[in-house]
N, C-alpha and C positions, 0 to 999 in steps of 0.2 A: 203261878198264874194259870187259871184253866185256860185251853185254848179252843177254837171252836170245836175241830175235830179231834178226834183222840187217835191214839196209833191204830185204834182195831178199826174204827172206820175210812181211815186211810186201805188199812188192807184189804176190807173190802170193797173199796174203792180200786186198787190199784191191781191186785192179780188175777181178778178177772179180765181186764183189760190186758195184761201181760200174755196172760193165759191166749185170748182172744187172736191178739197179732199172731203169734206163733203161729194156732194152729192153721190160719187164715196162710204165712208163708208157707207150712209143709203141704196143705193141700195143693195152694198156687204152682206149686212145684212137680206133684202127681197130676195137675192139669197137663202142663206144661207136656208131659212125658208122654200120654196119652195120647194127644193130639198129633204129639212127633209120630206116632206111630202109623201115622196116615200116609203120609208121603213130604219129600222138601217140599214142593206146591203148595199142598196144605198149611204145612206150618209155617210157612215164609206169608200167606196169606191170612191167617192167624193172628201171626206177630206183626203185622204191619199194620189190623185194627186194633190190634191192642194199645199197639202206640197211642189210636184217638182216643179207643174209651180210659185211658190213666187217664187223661186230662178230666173225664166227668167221673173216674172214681176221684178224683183229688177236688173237683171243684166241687161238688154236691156237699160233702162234708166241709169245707172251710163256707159255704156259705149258709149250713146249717149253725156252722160255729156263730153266726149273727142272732139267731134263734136261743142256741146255747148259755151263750151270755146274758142274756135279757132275761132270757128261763130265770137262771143261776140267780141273780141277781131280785128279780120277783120274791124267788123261795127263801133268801137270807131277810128279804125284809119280811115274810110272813103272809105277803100279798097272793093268796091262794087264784083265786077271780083273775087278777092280772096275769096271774103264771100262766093259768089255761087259754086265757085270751091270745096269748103270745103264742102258744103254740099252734093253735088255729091259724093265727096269720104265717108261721114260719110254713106250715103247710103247704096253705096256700102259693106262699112263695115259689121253693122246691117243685112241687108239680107243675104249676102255669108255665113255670121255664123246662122242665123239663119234656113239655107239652111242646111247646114250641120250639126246642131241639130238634124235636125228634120229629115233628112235622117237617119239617126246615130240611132237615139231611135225609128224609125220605124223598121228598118233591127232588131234589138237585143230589141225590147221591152217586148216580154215574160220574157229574159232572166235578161232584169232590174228590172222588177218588182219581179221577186225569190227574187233578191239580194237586192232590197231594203225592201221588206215588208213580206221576207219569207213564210212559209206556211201557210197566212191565210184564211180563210173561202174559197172556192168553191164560193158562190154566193157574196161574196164581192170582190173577184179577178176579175169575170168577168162584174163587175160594174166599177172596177176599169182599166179596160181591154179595155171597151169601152170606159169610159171618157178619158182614156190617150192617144188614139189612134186620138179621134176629137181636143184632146188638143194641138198633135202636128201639125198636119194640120195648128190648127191656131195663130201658133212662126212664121213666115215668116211675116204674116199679122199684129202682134202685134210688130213687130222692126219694121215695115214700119210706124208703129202709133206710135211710140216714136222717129223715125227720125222728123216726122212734128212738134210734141210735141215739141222735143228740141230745133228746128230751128225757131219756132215761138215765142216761150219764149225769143231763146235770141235775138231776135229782138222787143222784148218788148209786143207782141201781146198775151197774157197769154190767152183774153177772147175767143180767137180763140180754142183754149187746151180747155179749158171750155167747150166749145159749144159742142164741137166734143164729148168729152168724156161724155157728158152728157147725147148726142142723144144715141151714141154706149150702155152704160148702161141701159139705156131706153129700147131700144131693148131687149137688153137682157131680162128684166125684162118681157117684153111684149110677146117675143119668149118663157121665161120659161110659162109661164102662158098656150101659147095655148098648149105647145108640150110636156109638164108635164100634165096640166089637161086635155087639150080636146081631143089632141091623145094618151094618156096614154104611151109615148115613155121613162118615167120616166128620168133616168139618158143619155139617147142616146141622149131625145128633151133637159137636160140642157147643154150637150156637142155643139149641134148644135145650142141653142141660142148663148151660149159664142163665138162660130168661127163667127156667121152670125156679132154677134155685133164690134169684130175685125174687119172683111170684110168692114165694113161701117168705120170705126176709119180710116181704112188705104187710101181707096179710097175717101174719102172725104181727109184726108192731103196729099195725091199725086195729085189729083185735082186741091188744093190750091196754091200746088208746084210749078206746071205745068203753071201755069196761067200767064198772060205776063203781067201782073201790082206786080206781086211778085219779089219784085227788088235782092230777093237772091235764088232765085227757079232756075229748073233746067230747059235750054232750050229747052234741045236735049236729046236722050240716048246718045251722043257721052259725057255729062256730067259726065256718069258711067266710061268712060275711067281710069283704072290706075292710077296714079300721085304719084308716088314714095313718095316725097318729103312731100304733104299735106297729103298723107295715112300717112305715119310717126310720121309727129304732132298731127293729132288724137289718134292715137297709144299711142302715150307716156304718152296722159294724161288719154285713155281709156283703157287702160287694166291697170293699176292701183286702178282706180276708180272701175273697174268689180272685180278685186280681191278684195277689200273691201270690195264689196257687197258681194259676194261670201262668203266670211271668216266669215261674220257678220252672214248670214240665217248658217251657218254652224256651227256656235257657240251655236245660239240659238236652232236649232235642239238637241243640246247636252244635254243642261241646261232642254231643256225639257223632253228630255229622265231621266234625273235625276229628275226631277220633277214628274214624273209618277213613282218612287219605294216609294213616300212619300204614306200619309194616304188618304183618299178619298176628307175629308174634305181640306184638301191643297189642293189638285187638282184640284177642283171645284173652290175655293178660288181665285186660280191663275191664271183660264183661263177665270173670271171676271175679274179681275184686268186687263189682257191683252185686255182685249176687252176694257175698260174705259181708259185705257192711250190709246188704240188708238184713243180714242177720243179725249181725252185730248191735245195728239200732232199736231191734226189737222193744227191749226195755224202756228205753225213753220216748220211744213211739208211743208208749201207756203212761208215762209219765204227761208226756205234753196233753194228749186228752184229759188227764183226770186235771191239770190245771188250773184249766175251764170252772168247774164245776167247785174246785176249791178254791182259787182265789175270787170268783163271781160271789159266791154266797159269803165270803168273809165282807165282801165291799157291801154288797147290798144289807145286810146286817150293820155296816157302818164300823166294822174292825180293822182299819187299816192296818194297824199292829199286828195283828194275823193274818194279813194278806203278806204284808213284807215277811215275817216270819215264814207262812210256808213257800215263799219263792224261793228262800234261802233253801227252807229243808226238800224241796224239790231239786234244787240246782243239785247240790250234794250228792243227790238220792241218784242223780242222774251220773256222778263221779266215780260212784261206789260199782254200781250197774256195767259203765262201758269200762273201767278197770277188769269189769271178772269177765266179760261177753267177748272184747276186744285182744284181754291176755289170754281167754282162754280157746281163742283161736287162732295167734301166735305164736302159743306155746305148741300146741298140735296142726302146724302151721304144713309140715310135710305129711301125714297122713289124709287130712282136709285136701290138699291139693291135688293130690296122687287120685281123688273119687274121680275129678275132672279131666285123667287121662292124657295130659298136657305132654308136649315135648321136653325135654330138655332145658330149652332154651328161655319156652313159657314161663317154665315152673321158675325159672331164676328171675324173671321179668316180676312175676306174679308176688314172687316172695317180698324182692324188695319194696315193690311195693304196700304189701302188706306192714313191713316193718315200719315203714312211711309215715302209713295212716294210723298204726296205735299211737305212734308220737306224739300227735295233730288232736286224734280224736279223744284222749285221756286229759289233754291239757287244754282244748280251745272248743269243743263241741257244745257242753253244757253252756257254756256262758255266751254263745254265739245262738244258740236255737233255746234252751228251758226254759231262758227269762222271757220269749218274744211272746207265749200262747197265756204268759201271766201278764204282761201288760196289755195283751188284748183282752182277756177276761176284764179290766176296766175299762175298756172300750178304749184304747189307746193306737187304736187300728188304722189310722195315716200315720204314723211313727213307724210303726210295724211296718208297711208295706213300704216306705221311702229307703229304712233302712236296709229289706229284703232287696227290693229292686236296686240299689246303691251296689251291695255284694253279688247279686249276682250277675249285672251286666259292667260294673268297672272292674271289678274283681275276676270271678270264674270265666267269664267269655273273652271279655278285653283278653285277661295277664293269661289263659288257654294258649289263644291264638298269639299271641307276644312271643312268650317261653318256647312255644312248638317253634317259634320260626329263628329260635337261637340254635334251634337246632338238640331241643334235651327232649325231644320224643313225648313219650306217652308222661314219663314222671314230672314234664313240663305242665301236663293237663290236672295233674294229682297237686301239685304245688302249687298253682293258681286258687284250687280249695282253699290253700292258704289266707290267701289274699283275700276271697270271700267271707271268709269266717271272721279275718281280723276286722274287715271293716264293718260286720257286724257288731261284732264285739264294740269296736267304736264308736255305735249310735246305741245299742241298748243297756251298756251297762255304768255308764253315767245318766240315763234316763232314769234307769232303777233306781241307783243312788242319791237323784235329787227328790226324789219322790215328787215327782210333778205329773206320771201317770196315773197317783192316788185321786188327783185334783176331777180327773175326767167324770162328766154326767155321762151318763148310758139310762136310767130312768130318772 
């Protein structure tokens, strides 16, 4: 039986995107390093808006995933005119809100930063005063870069996402360097790498947009026009998705706050571990994006048979991945650990818990997160978010703070993952099985 895609546009679908995360963490990381090199001040004021802007690197893209879907689903039916129409409104979307963020946190930004980060230091406020100030400037320019993002994925073009995000990182990296070392602008030059490298992400995929061999791009501005009807469908599947994401950085923010009343050694413990499962998930990070775009175009094509099929060969794909990612950080479990310099004491904290999360994440990961970005590619996105919000606030926050107060520390906060996963597990993999996500309209 043919099936829609073949393994080689799978692969081109998929390692660009793999490719993509990566290089996006090693840079994130020589950011990171950079910056430290300024002063604690600095970097404590840094990392303290970073905390805000995750929440719109996370939400911009789950609420482009509404755009995505619709896209996907257009191009399986063949509906060229609706595909591009849909992008025009997802657009629109992304900036208007992005527009009003960023107004929003300009007007009252001294008054957010009291209320989010109280009265700390004089001279890490006003680190944190400037970065937050160049950060919002550059929200508008960074939805314009997840509109392309999204629309070129799901028309299968992943190496495009690649490219873009590779150059814009790059920048960055290259921006910190002159405007941290050479002009000594410390925390101002890495506010103004990160916007210039946004600045290029967006104009380079408006560009692309814009281009007359881009068979879903937009022709005119009369393409920003209004459309009740396609704003709508976007809608329904994108603010669902954005409260997910939302719920999720807001859960973890909790977990963490609980995480910092433990001993020094958790501490430290757990903000290694966090940094190696982001490594670890790399691979299924490009798995879950390319979902989108491959279970969307099998529905709209009307192949539910190959929608369930490649959940399956995604789910798998995603066993295979944190089997090799997961053992083979493990395996070179003390090498890895030893880069971070840890104590003694750390490094025993660090470990077991490492040996923890291969357990957890080789046997309950896939089936708890691959199937959820395929039942939302059929628009099954209040399912989605009942079951996310279900695990992460009865699950990871509740059974966190439960377990910590039995008194089992930080592995009490690693075990409550538990608890989140399986009750995901719980809501979407008899969802899958009945096939009653197949049922859902999205066009």
């Amino acid at each position: 039986m043919e099936r829609m895609f073949s393994r080689a546009d799978l692969r081109k679908l998929l390692v660009p995107l793999m490719i993509e995360q990566a290089l996006a963490m090693t840079i994130g990381m020589a950011d990171t390093v950079m910056v430290a090199s300024c002063s604690e001040a600095a970097v404590s004021g840094v990392s303290l808006i970073d905390s805000v802007n995750a929440v719109f690197l996370w939400l911009f893209p789950a609420l482009a995933t509404g755009g995505g879907v619709v896209l996907a689903q257009y191009i399986g039916r063949g509906e060229e005119e609706n595909a591009r129409r849909s992008v025009g409104q997802l657009t629109l979307l992304l900036v208007g809100f992005s527009l009003m963020i960023s107004v929003a946190f300009m007007l009252f930004r001294d008054a957010l930063l009291v209320l989010l980060f109280g009265q700390i230091e004089p001279q890490v406020m006003a680190y944190a005063r400037t970065y937050f100030t160049v950060s919002i400037i550059s929200y508008p320019f960074l939805a314009l870069y997840n509109v392309g993002a999204s629309v070129f994925r799901a028309v299968g073009n992943s190496k495009l996402s690649m490219t873009v995000s590779t150059a814009a990182n790059v920048l960055n990296l290259i921006g910190n360097a002159i405007l941290i070392y050479g002009f000594g602008l410390e925390v101002l030059g890495a506010g103004l790498a990160t916007l210039a490298s946004r600045i290029l992400g967006a104009v380079i995929m408006i560009y692309k947009l814009l281009r007359p061999d881009c068979k879903v791009g937009m022709r005119s501005f009369g393409d920003l026009r209004f459309q009740k009807e396609m704003f709508g469908r976007i809608l329904r599947i994108g603010i669902p998705s954005g409260l997910e994401s939302a719920a999720f950085n807001i859960g973890k923010l909790l977990v963490a706050s609980l995480v910092s009343t433990l001993v020094t050694s958790a501490i430290t413990a757990n903000a290694v571990m966090n940094t190696l499962q982001s490594i670890i998930l790399i691979p299924t990070s490009a798995i879950h994006l390319a979902a989108v775009p491959i279970v969307g175009q099998c529905l709209g094509a009307g192949k539910t048979g190959d929608a369930k099929y490649y959940t399956k060969w995604l789910v798998g794909l995603a066993y295979i991945c944190l089997f090799i990612t997961a053992g083979g950080t493990l395996l070179f479990a003390n090498p890895i650990l030893s880069l971070f310099k840890l104590t003694p004491e750390t490094t025993a904290v660090a470990l077991r818990l490492l040996r923890f999360y291969f357990c957890i994440v080789v046997t309950l990961y896939p089936l708890a997160f691959t199937i959820t970005p395929c039942l939302r590619a059929a628009g099954d996105v209040r399912f989605c978010l009942i079951g996310a919000m279900t695990g992460m606030w009865l699950g990871r926050i509740l059974c966190s703070h439960l377990f910590v107060s039995f008194g089992w520390g930080i592995m009490g906060v690693w075990v409550a993952i538990v608890a989140d996963w399986l009750i995901r597990i719980a809501f979407y993999l008899p969802r899958y099985l009945s096939g009653r996500w197949l049922k859902k309209k999205v066009i």
